[in-house]
NUVO-830447 format. One record per residue (C-alpha): residue in one letter; z, x, y. Coordinates in steps of 0.25 Angstrom, whole numbers, plus 5000, padded with zeros to 4 digits. Example, Ala and Ser with C-alpha at 12.3 -4.5 7.8 and 13.67 -1.06 7.14 Angstrom:
2
A503150494982/S502950554996/
% end
This chain:
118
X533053754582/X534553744585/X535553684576/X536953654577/X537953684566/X539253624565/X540153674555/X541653634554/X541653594569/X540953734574/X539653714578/X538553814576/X537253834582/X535953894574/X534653924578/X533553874567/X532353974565/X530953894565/X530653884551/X530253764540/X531653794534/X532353764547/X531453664552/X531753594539/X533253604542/X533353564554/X532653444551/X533853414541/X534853414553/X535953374556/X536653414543/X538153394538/X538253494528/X539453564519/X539253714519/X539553784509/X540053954507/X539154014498/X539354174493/X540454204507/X539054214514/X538454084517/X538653934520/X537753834511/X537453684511/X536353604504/X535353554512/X534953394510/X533453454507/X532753574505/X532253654518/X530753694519/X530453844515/X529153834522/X528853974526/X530154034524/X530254184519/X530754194505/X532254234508/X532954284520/X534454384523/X535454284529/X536254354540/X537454284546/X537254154552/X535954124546/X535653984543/X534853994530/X534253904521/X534253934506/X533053884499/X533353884484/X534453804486/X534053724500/X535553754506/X535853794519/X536353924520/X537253984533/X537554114532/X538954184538/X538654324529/X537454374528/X536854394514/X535554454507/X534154424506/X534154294499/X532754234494/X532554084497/X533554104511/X532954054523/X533354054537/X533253934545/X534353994557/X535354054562/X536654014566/X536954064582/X538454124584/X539654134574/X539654064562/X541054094558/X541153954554/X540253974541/X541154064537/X542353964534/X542853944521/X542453804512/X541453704515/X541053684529/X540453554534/X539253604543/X538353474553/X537053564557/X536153474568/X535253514577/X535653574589/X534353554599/X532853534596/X531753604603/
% end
């Protein structure tokens, strides 16, 4: 499952993992969202609903470039650091190539669509 993220006129390419979470996201797509900076490690935006859990492990490590989804709050999460262990965190992909774009000062206006179905 590929998606396309275009964020301030770069585009972004991501590869979902097969999971209920990410199933559940891409059946929200396409998106217009305002990322967010949260703690100088991640990108956030709320979602319009709440993803599906459905088999997800408890928590998860981000690493760089993890598009994440973070239960407790039902916000997408893009990491451009990598952070510790966090309970609720679940993966639903990862972003393929630089994401040096997420790491841009302010608000950034992000359209994630679908790249090409299988």
């Amino acid at each position: 499952m590929n998606i396309r993220m275009t964020i301030n006129g770069q585009v972004l390419s991501a590869t979902l993992v097969d999971s209920a979470a990410a199933r559940d996201f891409l059946g929200l797509l396409p998106l217009m969202l305002d990322l967010e900076d949260y703690a100088s490690t991640e990108k956030i935006a709320q979602l319009p609903r709440k993803l599906s859990t459905a088999g997800a492990p408890a928590g998860m490590t981000p690493s760089i470039g993890d598009l994440t989804y973070y239960a407790p709050w039902g916000n997408l999460a893009i990491f451009y650091k990598g952070f510790r262990h966090s309970p609720g965190l679940i993966k639903l992909g990862r972003i393929d190539g630089d994401i040096q774009v997420l790491r841009a000062a302010g608000p950034l206006k992000a359209r994630i669509e679908v790249a090409e179905r299988h």
